[in-house]
N, C-alpha and C positions, 0 to 999 in steps of 0.2 A: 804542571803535571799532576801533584796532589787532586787538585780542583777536576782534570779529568777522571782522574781515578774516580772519586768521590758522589758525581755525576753518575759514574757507570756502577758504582755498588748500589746505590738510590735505586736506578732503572731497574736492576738484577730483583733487589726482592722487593723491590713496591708490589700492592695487592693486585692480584690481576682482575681486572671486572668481574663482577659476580657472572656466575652460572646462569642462565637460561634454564628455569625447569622446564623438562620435558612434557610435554601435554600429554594428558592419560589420551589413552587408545576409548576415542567414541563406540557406542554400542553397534554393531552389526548394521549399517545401512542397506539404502536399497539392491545394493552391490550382491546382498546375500540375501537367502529366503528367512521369514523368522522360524525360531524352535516349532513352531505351534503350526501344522501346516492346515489346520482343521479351517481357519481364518482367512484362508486363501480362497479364490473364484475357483468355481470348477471352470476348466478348460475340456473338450471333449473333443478326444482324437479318430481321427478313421481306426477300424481292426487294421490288427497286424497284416500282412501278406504273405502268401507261402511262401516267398524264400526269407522271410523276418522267423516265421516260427522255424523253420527249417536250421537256421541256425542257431537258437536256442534250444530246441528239441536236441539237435548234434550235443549242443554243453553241457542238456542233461542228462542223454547214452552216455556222454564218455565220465561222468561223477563230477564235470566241476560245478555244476551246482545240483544241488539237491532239495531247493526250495518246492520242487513242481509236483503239485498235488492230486490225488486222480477226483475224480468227478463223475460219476455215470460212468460213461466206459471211453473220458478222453482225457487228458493230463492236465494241468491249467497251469500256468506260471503269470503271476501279476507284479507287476511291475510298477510303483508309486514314481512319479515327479515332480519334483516344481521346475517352473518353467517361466522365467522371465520374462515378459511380452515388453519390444521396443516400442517407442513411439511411431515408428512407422511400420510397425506389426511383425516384427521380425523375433525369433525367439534368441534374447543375447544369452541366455545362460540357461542350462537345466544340469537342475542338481537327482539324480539319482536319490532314490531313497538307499540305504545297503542294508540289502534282503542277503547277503552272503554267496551272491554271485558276481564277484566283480566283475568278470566278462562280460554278464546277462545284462549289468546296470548299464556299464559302459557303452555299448552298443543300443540298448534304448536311448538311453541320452542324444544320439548319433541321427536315430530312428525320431526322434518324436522332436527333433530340431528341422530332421528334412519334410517333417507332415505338418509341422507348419509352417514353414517354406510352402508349404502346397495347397492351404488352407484358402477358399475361393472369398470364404468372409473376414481373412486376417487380417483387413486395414478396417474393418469397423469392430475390433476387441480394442477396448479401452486398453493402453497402452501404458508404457514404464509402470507397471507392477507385476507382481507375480500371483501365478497362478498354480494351483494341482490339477492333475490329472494320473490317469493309468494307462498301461499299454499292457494288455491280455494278450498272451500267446495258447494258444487250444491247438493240440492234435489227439488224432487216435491215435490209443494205445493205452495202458497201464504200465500201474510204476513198475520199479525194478523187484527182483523175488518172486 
């Protein structure tokens, strides 16, 4: 019985295998766009459509964003993204720049995923990397005041 015991105190605090350190978190891969979007392809999307400005114009009558700046005598609100081009031309990720409309971003993102969805030369853009572009929404009118 001793000899059990003795056996079972051993097991109890013998060292347990060392630790496995943790692998540091690698830098940003292709997964994200870099800090620097100046380095990026430009990507060049069709203009918005009346009902794309139609609903940004609505976001910026009712104050939720107030990026949109007059121009001559029509409003402009620009819209920055990157936009990740798959290998078989599809766009898997677009990141918003945030301009302080999150609505406005979020719905470009939306927008500028289904125009290249629609894009007629989207399997000859070189593929898995990223790109910038913009999405310009222009109506008549002046700002508020």
């Amino acid at each position: 019985m001793a000899l059990i015991l003795a056996a079972a105190t051993t097991q109890a605090i013998a060292p347990a295998s060392p630790v496995t350190p943790i692998p540091r978190l690698a830098a940003p891969g292709p997964a994200e766009p870099p800090h620097d979007w100046s380095t990026l392809g430009v990507l060049t999307l069709p203009p918005a459509g009346p009902d794309m400005v139609r609903f940004v114009r609505d976001e910026v009558a009712a104050g939720r964003c107030t990026r949109a700046r007059q121009d001559d005598a029509q409003m402009v609100l620009v819209v920055p993204l990157a936009i990740r081009i798959s290998a078989d031309g599809n766009a898997d990720s677009v990141v918003p720049l945030a301009i302080g409309c999150p609505t406005v971003e979020q719905f470009s993102a939306g927008v500028a995923q289904r125009m290249v969805r629609h894009l007629a030369h989207r399997t000859m853009i070189p593929g898995d990397r990223w790109y910038r572009t913009v999405i310009t929404y222009t109506w008549p009118g002046t700002g508020p005041g």
